[in-house]
Every structure is written in C-alpha cells, then in structure tokens.
C-alpha positions as a Markdown table, in Angstrom:
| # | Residue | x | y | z |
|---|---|---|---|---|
| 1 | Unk | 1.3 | -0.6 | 3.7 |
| 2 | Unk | 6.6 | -3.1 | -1.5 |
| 3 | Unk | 7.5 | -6.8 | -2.4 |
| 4 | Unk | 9.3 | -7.5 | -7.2 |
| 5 | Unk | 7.7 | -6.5 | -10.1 |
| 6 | Unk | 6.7 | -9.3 | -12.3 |
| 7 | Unk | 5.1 | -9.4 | -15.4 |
| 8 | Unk | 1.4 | -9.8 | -16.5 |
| 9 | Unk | 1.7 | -13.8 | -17.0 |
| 10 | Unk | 2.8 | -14.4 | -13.4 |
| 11 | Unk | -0.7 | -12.6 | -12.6 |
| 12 | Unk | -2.5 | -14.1 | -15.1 |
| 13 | Unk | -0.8 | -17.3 | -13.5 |
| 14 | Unk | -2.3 | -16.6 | -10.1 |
| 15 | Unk | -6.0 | -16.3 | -11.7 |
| 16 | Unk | -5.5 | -19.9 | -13.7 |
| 17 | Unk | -4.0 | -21.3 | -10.6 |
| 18 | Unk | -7.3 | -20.5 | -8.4 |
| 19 | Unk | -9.7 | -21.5 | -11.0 |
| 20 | Unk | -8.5 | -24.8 | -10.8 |
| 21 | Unk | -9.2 | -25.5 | -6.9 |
| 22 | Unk | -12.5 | -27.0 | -6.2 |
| 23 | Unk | -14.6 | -25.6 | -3.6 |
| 24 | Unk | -17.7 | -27.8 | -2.6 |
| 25 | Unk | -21.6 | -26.3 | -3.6 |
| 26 | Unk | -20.0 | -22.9 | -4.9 |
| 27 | Unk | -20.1 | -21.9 | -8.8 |
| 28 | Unk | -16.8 | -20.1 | -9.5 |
| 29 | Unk | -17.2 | -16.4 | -10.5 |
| 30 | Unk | -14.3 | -13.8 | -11.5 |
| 31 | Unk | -13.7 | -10.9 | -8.8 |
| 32 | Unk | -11.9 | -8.0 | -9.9 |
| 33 | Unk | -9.5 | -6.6 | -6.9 |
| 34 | Unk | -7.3 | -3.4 | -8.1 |
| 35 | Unk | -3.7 | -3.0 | -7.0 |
| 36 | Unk | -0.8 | -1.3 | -7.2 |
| 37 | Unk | 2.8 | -1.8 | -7.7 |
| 38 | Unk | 3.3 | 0.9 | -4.9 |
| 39 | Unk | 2.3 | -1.0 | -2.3 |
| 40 | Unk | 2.7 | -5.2 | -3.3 |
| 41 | Unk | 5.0 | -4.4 | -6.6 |
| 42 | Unk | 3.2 | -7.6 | -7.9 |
| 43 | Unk | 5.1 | -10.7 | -5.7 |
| 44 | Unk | 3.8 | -13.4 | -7.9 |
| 45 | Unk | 4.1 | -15.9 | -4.8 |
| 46 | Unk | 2.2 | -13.7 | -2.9 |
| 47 | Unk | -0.6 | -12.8 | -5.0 |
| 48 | Unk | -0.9 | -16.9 | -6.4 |
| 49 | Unk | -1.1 | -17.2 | -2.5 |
| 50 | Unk | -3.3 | -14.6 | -1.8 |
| 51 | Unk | -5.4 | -15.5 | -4.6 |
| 52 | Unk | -6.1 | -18.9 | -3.6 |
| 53 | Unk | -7.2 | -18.2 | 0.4 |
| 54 | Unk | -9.5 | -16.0 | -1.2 |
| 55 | Unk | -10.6 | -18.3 | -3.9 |
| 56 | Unk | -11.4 | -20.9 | -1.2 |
| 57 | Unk | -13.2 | -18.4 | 1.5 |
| 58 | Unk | -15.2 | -16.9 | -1.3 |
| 59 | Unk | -15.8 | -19.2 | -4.0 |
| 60 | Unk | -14.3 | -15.9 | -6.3 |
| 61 | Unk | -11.4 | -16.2 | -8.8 |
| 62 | Unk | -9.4 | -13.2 | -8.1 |
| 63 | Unk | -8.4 | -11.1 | -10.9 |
| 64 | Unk | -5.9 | -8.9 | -10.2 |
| 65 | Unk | -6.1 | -5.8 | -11.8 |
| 66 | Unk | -2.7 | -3.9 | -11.3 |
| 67 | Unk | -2.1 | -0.6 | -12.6 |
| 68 | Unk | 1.3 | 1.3 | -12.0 |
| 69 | Unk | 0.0 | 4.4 | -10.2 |
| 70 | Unk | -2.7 | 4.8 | -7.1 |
| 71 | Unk | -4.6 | 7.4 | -9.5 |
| 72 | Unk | -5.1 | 4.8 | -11.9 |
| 73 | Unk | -6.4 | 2.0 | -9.2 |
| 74 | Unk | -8.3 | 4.7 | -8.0 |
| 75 | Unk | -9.7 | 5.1 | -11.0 |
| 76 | Unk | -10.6 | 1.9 | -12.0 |
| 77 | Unk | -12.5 | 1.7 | -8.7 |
| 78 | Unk | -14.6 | 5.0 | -9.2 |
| 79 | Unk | -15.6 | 3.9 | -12.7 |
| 80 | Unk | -16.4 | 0.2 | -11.6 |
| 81 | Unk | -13.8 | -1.5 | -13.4 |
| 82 | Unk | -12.7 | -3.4 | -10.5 |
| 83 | Unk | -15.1 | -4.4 | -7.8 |
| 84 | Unk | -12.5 | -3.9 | -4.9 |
| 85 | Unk | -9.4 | -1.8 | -4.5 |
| 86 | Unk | -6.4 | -2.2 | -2.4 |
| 87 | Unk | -5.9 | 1.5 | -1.9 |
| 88 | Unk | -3.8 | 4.4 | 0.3 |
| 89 | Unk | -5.5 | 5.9 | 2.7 |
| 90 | Unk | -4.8 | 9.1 | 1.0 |
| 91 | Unk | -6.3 | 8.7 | -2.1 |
| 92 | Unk | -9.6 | 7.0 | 0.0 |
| 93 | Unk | -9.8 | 10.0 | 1.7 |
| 94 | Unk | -9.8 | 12.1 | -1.5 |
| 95 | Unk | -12.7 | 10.3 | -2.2 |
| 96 | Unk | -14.7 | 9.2 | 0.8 |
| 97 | Unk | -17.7 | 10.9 | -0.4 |
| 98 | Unk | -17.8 | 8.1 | -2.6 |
| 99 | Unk | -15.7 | 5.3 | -1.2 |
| 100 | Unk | -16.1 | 2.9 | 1.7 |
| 101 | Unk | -13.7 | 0.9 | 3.7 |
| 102 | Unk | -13.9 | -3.2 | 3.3 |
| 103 | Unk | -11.1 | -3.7 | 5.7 |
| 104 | Unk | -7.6 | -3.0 | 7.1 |
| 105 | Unk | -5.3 | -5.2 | 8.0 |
| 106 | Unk | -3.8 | -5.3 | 10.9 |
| 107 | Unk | 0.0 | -5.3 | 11.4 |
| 108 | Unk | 2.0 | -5.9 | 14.9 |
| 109 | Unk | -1.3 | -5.9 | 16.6 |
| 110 | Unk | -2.8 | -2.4 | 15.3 |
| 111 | Unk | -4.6 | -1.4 | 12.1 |
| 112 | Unk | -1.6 | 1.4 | 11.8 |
| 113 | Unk | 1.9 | 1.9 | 10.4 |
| 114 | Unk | 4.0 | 4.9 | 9.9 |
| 115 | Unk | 5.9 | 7.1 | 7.5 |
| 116 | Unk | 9.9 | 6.8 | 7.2 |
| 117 | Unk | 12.4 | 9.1 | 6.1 |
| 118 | Unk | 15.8 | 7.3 | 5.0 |
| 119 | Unk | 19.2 | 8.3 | 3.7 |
| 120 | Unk | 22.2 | 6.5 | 3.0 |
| 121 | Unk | 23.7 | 4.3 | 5.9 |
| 122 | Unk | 27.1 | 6.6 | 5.9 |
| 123 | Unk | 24.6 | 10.1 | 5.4 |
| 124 | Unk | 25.4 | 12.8 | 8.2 |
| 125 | Unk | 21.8 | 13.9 | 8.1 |
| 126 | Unk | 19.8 | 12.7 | 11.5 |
| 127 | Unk | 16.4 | 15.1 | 10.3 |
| 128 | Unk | 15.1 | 16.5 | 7.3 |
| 129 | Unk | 16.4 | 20.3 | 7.9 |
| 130 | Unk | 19.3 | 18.2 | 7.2 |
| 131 | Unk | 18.1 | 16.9 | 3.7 |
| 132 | Unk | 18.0 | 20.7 | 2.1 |
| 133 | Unk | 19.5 | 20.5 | -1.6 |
| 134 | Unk | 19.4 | 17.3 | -2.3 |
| 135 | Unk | 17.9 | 14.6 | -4.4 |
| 136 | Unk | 14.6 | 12.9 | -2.7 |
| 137 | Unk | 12.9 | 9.9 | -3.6 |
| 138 | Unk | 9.0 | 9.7 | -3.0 |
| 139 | Unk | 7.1 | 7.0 | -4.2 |
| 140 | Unk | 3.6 | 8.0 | -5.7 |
| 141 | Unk | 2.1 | 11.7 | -5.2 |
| 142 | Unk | -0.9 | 9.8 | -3.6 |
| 143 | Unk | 0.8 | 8.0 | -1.4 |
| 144 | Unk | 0.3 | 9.2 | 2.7 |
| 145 | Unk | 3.9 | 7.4 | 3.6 |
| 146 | Unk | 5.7 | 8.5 | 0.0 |
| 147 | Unk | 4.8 | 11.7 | -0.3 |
| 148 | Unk | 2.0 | 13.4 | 1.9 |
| 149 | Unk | 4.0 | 13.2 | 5.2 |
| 150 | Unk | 7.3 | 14.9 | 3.9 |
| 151 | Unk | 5.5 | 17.5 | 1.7 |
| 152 | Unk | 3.4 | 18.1 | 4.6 |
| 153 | Unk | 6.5 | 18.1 | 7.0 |
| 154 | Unk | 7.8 | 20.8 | 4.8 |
| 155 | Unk | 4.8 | 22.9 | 4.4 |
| 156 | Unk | 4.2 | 23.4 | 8.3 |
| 157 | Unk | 8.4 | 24.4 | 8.2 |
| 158 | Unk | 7.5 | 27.2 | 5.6 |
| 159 | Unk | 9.0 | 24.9 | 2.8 |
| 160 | Unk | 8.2 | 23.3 | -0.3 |
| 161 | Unk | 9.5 | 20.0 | -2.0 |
| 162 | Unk | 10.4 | 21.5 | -5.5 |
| 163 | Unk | 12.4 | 24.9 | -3.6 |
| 164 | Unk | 14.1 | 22.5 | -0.6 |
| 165 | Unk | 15.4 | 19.4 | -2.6 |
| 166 | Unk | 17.6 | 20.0 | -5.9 |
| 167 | Unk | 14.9 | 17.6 | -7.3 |
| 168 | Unk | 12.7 | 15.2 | -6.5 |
| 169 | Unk | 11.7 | 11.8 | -8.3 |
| 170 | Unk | 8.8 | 9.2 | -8.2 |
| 171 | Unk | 9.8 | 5.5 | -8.3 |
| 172 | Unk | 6.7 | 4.1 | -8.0 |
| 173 | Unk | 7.0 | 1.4 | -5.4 |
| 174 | Unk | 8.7 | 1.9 | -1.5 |
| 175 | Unk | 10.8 | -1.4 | -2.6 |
| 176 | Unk | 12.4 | 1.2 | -5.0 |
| 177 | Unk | 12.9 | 4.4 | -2.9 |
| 178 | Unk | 14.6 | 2.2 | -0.4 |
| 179 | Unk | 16.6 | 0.7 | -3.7 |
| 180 | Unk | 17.5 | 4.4 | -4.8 |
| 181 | Unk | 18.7 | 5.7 | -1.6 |
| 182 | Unk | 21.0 | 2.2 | -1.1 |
| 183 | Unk | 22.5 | 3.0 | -4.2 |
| 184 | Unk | 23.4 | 6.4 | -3.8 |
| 185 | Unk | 20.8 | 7.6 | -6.8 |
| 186 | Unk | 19.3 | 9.8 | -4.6 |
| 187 | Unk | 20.1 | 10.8 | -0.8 |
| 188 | Unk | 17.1 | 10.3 | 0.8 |
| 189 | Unk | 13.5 | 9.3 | 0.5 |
| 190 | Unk | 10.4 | 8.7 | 2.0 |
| 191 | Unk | 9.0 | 5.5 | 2.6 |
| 192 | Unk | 5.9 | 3.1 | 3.8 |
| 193 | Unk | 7.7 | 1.9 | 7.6 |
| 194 | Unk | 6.0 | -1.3 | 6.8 |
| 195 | Unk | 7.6 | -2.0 | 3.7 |
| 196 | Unk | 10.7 | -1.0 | 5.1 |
| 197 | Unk | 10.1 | -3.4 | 8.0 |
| 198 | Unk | 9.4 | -6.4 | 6.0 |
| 199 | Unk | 12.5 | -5.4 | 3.7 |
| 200 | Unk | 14.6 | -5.3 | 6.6 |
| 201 | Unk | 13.6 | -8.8 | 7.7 |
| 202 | Unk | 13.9 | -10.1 | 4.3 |
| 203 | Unk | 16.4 | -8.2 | 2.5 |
| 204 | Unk | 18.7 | -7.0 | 5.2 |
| 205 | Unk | 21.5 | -6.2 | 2.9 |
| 206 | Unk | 19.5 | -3.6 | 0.9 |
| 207 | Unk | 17.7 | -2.0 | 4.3 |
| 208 | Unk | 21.3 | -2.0 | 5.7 |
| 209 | Unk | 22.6 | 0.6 | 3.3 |
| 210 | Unk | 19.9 | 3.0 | 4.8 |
| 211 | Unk | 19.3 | 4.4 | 7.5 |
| 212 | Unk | 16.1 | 5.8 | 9.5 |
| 213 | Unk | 15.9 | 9.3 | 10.5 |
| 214 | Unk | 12.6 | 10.2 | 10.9 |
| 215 | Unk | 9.2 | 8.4 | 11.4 |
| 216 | Unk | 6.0 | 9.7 | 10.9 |
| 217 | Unk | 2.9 | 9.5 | 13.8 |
| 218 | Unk | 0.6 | 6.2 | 13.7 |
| 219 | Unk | -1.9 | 6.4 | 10.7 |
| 220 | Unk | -4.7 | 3.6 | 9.4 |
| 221 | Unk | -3.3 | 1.0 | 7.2 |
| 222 | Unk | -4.1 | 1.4 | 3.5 |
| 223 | Unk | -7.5 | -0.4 | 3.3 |
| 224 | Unk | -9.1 | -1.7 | 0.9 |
| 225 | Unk | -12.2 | 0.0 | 0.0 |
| 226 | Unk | -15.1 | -0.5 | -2.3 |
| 227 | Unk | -17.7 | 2.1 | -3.9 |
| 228 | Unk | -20.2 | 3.3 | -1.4 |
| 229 | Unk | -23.1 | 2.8 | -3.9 |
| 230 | Unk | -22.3 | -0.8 | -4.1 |
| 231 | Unk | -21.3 | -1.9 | -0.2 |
| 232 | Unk | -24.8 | -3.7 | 0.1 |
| 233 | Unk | -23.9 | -6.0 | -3.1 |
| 234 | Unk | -24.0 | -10.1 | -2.0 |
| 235 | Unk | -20.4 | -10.4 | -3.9 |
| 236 | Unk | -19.1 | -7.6 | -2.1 |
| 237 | Unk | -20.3 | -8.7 | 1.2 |
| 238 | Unk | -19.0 | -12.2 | 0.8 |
| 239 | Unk | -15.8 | -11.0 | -0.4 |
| 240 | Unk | -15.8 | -8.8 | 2.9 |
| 241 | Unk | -16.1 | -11.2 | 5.0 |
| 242 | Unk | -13.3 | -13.3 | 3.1 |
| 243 | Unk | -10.8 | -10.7 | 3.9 |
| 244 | Unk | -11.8 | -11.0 | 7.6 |
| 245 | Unk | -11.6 | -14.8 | 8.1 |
| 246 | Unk | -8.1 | -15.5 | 6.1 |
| 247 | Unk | -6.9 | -16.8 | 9.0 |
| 248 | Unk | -8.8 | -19.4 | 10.0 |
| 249 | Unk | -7.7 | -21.5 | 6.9 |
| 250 | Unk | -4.4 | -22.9 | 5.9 |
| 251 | Unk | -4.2 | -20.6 | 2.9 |
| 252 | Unk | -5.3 | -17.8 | 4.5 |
| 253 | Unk | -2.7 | -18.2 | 6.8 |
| 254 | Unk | 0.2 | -18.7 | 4.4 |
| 255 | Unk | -1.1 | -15.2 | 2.7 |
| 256 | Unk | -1.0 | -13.4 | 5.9 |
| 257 | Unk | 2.1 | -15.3 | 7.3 |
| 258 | Unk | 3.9 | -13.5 | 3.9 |
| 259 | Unk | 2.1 | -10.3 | 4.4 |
| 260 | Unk | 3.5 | -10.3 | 7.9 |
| 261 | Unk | -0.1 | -9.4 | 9.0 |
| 262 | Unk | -2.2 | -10.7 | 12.0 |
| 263 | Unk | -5.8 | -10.1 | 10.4 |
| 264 | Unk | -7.8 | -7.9 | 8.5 |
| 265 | Unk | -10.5 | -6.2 | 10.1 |
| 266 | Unk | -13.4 | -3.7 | 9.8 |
| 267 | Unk | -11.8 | -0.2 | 9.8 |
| 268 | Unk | -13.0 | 3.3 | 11.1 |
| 269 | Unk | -12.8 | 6.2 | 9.4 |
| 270 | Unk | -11.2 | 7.6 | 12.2 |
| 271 | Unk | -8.2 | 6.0 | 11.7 |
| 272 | Unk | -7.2 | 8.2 | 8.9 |
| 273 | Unk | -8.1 | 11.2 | 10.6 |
| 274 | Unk | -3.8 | 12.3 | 11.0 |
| 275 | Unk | -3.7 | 11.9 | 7.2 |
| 276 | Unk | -6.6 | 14.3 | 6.7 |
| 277 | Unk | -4.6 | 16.6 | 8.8 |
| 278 | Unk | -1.9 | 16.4 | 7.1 |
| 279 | Unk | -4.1 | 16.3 | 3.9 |
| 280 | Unk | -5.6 | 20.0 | 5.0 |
| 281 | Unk | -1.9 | 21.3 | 5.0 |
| 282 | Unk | -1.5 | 20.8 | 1.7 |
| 283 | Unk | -4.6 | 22.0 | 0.3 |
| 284 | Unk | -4.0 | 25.1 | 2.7 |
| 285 | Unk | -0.6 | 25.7 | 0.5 |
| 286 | Unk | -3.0 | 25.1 | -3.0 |
C-alpha cells in the first residue's frame, strides 16, 4: 500500500515530538522503522501521528529511517540498520528466507489491495494492448503494484516493457505516477489501487485527470517485516504487538483514521502467494 515528500527536519520533527510524551513506568528507547517514499512519500502529519501511537503503545521513539528506493529500505533491514521495515511484498518475498512478517494492515476489511493501470482521463485506451508505444510510468522496480504486475502482464502476452512502451520511467512514489499521467508526461502508469483510492478521496482533482483501466487480482498488503534471526527479540515483540493494538488508543486511532486502515494484523505468508506467481514469470523471462 503515496501521501508529499518532505524534508529530513519534518522527520526529525516527528522523533523530537514523541520523545517528549510521557508514558508512565517505561524508560524511552529509540526504534529504528525503515520506510519508503514509494509507499508514505514522507506525510510529516502522518508520520508525527504515527509516531506518537506508537510511542505511547510501546514506550519506543520511532526513528524513521526513509530511504528513496525499496532496495535501499530493504537493505537497511538485511544489514540491521533498522530494526523494522515497512516493505512491498515483493521485495519480502525476494527475501523470505531471511525475513518475517510483523504485520499487515488491513484495508476495507481485508489484509489485500490491488494493482491499477491508469491513463489520462480523455485516453482512448480501455486495456494495456492499448498502451503499445507509449510512455509508462512505474514507480519502483521492486514494487508488486508499480512494476511487477504490468511487466508480468506483459511477459505472459509474449511482451516486454523496454520493446512495448517507447520508454519507460521510475518516479519513485504512486503519488507521482498518478501526477505524471494527470499531466500528460507520460500516458499511462501503474499504480498501488490503494494509494489511488486515498488520492481520489483526498485529491479528487488530480485522480480525476486519470482514469482506471485495468486492476490487478487481490494480493497481501505490503507488511512490515523484520529479520527472521531477530523475531524472538523483547523490543521486536513489543513493537509487534504495538502495531496490532493502534486502535484501541486515541492516537492509534488518529494514525489509522489517516492511513484509512481498519487494523493491522498478523499476516500469512500465503497472502503473497499471486505475487510469487507473478514473481516466477519474471524470473522465467531472466
């Protein structure tokens, strides 16, 4: 499951902001969660909120570590640099010899969302045969919703990104595929349906401009995961199980209320099982 970019002092703002809420028989301690512009393109409202409800059901600061691509979150994770990453589920099935699943949240009542394929609101095109020689927009080359289910939608036709479209860019963050194809930088894109969702409720006059031609099957929401090798560690745990009660505080509550989502909740890895489909088509073309 993109909100705008802001710069390092709003983050650090959201740290400075939770250390200074007291929580009763609790020594504060820094928590390192990695994150990507991809997905929350750094909302500074959001994170101060989100950073708070978790402050206050964990007794952790929240440092958010944000890096611009998923391979560099990812990477952070693998190496320990952050203790928890907000991820894709592509880029945790890469790796889920060696990654875990905290929690997914769970959005309109399911833990799942879908893939969109968009073009301008005045574009002829109503599928992506349509889309042949022209520009695309995908969003990160590890993302399931911005680039795995088109490429893959293309493989199983016989056809290949850099061959069907004239070119092909990476904007890093959905907010700004949907922001290229409104503008008429590009003619279509693919994009996170949640994102687009939210955008549509909140920015109607820049989800206007696009339209929705195609939409991916249900896959698991991008989870946040956590080294394998450290699952069973008490600030992991706690942090868990912070995730999992947001909403039975006030804060919480507020975070989730601007996430749009219901809950977080312990995922399966079965939920990911149509992106490691889709993930075997591509390897099947490598």
């Amino acid at each position: 499951m993109t909100l705008p970019r802001r710069n390092l002092t709003a983050m650090l703002a959201v740290t400075a902001a939770a250390a200074c809420l007291p929580i009763a028989g609790r020594a504060a301690r820094s928590f390192r969660l990695g994150i990507t512009p991809v997905f929350l393109d750094n909302d500074a409202n959001l994170l101060e909120k989100l950073g708070r409800a978790l402050f206050e059901a964990s007794g952790f600061r929240v440092e958010f570590e944000q890096r611009r691509t998923y391979e560099e979150v990812t990477g952070l994770l693998l190496q320990g640099s952050v203790d928890v990453a907000w991820l894709c589920g592509y880029p945790y099935l890469q790796h889920q010899d060696v990654l875990s699943l905290l929690a997914v949240p769970v959005w309109q009542g399911r833990p799942l969302y879908q893939s969109y394929l968009i073009v301008g609101d005045e574009d002829s095109a109503t599928r992506l045969n349509d889309l042949e020689g022209g520009v695309h927009a995908f969003s990160d080359p590890d993302s399931n919703s911005g680039y795995l289910m088109t490429t893959s939608d293309l493989i199983r036709n016989g056809r290949q990104p850099a061959s069907f479209f004239s070119r092909a860019i990476f904007t890093y963050g959905h907010r700004n595929v949907v922001r290229a194809v409104a503008s008429g930088l590009v003619r279509s894109g693919s994009v996170d349906g949640y994102v687009w969702e939210v955008l549509a409720a909140e920015e109607p006059a820049l989800t206007q401009r696009t339209k929705v031609i195609g939409k991916s099957e249900w896959v698991g929401f991008p989870p946040f995961c956590a080294r394998k090798d450290r699952m069973q560690e008490p600030h992991i745990l706690t942090f868990q199980q912070a995730l999992f009660a947001l909403g039975s505080r006030d804060s919480g509550r507020k975070a989730l209320e601007l996430l749009r989502f219901d809950k977080l909740m312990q995922g399966e890895p079965a939920l990911f099982d149509g992106i490691a489909e889709r993930m075997r088509d591509l390897d099947a073309l490598r």
